[in-house]
N, C-alpha and C positions, 0 to 999 in steps of 0.2 A: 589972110592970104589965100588960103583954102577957100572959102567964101569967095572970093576975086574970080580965080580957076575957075570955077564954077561956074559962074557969072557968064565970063568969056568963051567958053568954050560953048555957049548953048543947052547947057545942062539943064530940063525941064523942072527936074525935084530931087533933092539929095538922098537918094533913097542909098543903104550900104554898098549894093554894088559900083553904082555911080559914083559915089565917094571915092571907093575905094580905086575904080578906076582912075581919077582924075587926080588923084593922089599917089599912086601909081608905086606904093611902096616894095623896093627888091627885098631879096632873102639877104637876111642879113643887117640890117638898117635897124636903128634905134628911132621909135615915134613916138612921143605924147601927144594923149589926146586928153584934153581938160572937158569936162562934163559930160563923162562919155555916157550918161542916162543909161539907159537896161543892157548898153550893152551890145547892141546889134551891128552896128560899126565896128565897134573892134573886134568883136568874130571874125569879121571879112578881110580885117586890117591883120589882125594875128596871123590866118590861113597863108600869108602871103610873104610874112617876117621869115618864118621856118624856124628851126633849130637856134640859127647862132644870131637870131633878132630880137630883139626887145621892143615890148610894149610894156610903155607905162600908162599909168591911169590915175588921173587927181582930180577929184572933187571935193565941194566944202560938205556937202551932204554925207554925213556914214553911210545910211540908207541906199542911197543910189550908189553910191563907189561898192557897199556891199551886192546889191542889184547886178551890177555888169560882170564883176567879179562870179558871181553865182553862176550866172548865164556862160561867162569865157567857162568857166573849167566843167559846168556842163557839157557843153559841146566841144572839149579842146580833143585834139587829135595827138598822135604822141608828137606829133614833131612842134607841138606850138605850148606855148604854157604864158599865163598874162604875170604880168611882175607890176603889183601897185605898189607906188610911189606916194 
């Protein structure tokens, strides 16, 4: 579906901001993102949750779920925290 948005709106490259735009997640909103790789999407995706929003994160890879997970709580801010799933 996401992929689709994209599509149609004229989106050049899914770069995080882009995504994140087009995905347009409010404060407060629950989102899974399945193979979220190092991570750099859901930084942009968290920043935007806030406090009383949920991010989940599933991959089959430890490594990578570990990867992104490192990455969120490196750069989380007080008001964002990631919750893998």
């Amino acid at each position: 579906m996401l992929v689709h948005r994209l599509r149609t709106t004229g989106v050049p490259a899914p770069t995080p901001r882009r995504v994140t735009a087009v995905l347009d997640p409010a404060p407060g909103e629950r989102v899974l993102q399945i193979r979220p790789g190092t991570g750099r999407h859901a930084r942009h995706v968290a920043d935007r949750l806030g406090p009383a929003g949920r991010l989940d994160l599933v991959d089959i890879p430890a490594h990578m779920l570990d990867d992104a997970v490192h990455h969120l709580t490196a750069t989380a801010t007080p008001s964002t925290a990631p919750v893998v799933a």
